[in-house]
C-alpha positions in Angstrom: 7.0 -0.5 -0.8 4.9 -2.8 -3.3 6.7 -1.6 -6.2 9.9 -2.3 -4.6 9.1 -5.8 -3.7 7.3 -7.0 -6.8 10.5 -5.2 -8.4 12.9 -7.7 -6.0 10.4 -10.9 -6.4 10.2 -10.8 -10.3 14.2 -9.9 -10.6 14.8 -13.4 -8.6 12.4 -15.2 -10.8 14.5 -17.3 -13.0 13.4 -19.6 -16.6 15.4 -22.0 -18.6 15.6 -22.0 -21.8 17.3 -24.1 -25.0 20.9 -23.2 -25.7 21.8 -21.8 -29.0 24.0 -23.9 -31.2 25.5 -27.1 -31.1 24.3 -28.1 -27.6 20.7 -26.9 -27.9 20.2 -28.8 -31.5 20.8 -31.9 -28.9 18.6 -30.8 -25.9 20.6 -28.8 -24.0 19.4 -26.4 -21.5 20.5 -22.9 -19.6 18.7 -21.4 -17.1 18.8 -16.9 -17.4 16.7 -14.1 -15.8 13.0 -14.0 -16.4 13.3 -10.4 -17.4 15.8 -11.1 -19.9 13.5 -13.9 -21.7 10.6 -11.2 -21.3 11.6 -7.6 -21.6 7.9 -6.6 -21.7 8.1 -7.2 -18.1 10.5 -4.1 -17.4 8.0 -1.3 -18.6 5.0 -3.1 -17.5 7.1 -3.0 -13.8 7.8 0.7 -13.9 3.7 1.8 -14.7 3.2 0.3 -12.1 5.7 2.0 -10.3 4.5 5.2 -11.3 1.1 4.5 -10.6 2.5 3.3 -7.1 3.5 7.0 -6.9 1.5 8.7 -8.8 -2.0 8.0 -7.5 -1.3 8.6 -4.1 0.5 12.4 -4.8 -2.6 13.1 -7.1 -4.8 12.2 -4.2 -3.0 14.2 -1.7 -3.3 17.3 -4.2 -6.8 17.0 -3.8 -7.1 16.7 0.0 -4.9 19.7 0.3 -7.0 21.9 -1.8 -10.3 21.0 0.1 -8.7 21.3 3.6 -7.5 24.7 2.4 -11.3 25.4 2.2 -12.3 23.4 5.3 -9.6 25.7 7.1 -10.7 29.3 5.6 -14.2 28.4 6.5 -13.4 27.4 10.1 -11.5 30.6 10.5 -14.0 32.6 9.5 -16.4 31.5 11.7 -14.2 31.2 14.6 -13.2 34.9 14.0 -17.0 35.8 13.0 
């Protein structure tokens, strides 16, 4: 969900720039997408994404092997 709406908020983001040739050299201006005047942006965007993903599923791993565990132990001395 954050990934997805820093994703939409920095797509909308907009910058202007000078315009190449003759109308620049006088002043000229254009406005274009901030991720194509930064590129850096787009791989900076999808760690994040990945750590979005990622941590969560790596802590979920974790829990399942130490309920696994929890459980056996409870069995046992339920059963016991």
């Amino acid at each position: 969900k954050q990934s997805v709406t820093l994703a939409m908020y920095l797509s909308a983001q907009t910058v202007t720039v000078p315009v190449s040739g003759f109308w620049g050299f006088f002043g000229g201006t254009t406005t274009i997408s901030l991720f194509t005047a930064q590129p850096w942006l787009v791989p900076a965007l999808v760690g994040g994404g990945v750590i979005y993903v990622g941590l969560p599923v790596m802590m979920l791993s974790k829990a399942k092997g130490r309920w696994a565990d929890t459980e056996k132990k409870l069995n046992d001395a339920f059963w016991s």
